[in-house]
C-alpha positions, 0 to 999 in steps of 0.5 A: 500500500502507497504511503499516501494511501495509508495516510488517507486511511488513517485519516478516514478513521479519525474523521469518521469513528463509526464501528467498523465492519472489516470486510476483505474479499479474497478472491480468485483471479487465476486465468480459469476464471476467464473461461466460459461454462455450459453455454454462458454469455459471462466469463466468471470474472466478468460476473464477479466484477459486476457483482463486485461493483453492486456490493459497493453500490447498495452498501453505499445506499444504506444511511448507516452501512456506508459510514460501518464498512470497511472494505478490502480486496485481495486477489490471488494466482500464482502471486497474491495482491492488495487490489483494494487496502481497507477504506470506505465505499466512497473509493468505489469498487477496484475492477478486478482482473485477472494476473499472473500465471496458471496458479492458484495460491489459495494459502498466499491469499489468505495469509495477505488478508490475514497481514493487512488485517492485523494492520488495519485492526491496528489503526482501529486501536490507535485512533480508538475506533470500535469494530465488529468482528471481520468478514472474510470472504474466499471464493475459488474456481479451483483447488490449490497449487501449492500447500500453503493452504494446510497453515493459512487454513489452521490459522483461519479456523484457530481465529474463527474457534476464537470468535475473531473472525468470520469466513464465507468460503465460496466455490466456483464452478463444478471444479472448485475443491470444496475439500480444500475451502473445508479447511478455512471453515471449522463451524460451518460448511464452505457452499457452492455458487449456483452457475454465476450468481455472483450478484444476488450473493453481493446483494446478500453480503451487503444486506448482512453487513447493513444488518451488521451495522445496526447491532453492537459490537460484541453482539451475535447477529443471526445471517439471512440463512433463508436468503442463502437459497437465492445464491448457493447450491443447497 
């Protein structure tokens, strides 16, 4: 992350102390998320990033989640990057592209996460702003390439046992290896994508994180479970 960017990030806490709700997203941006399946018009990334850029937009349309969400985006192949550091919707939604060769650094991605987390959580303490317990969510198309996977999964399912994390593992597509994605998520089981809704699973994300925002920190809030059939494979 740019110097000038952290500077703008600190800053956002200081002028705006609402509770936070740290959201990252850790998504797949492997070269099979390119490839179109069984007849679609849309490649998954095509899809993804349309559903990418409702999540800001209706998170940005809700009077209190706007001001709660703090948003960042991390992007793994074969090497993993920040797209987007923890900041408010009003940066707008990074487009999110596909980059590096055929590789699928799950663990990489997550251990990113995971380091721009612990720093962000940091700022929170340092300008005394609040926060809920942080989301992550991890979509893949495939299965890993390297074993970096075995030590971020412990370390993700440690934090979620512990109740310092919450995590959404997503699969793509029928070749997803939702074996791999069961290691990140100890509590409850990762859930297939129906085809490409992308979309309608944002929509649902930011209906949570509005939900989220109207509730103390500390205090458990129930998800829309019902409203998981609109997106996932059941």
């Amino acid at each position: 992350m740019a110097s000038t960017d952290l500077v703008l990030s600190h800053h956002e806490l200081i002028e705006n102390p609402t509770a936070r709700v740290p959201i990252c997203l850790v998504l797949d941006a492997s070269p099979s998320m390119e490839e179109t399946h069984y007849g679609d018009r849309q490649t998954p990334i095509e899809a993804l990033n349309i559903g990418v850029q409702a999540f800001y937009e209706d998170i940005s349309k809700d009077e209190m989640a706007r001001y709660a969400a703090d948003i960042a985006i991390v992007t793994f192949s074969d090497v993993s990057r920040i797209d987007t550091d923890f900041g408010s919707v009003e940066r707008g939604a990074p487009m999110v592209s596909i980059h590096g060769g055929g590789g699928t650094s799950i663990g990489s991605g997550v251990e990113l996460a995971l380091d721009i987390l612990e720093r962000r959580k940091k700022q929170y303490k340092e300008t005394g702003v609040d926060y809920y317990q942080p989301w992550l969510v991890l979509m893949t198309d495939g299965a890993p390439t390297d074993q970096t996977h075995h030590g971020a999964g412990r370390k993700v399912s440690d934090m979620v046992r512990q109740k310092k994390l919450i995590i959404f593992p997503i699969g793509v597509g029928s070749k997803a290896d939702m074996q791999t994605l069961e290691l990140f998520s100890p509590t409850r089981p990762p859930l297939r994508l129906q085809g490409l809704c992308f979309a309608e699973f944002f929509k649902w994300l930011s209906s949570s994180v509005a939900a989220t925002s109207r509730s103390t920190p500390g205090e458990a809030v129930k998800l829309d479970v019902e409203g998981i059939k609109g997106w996932a494979e059941l």
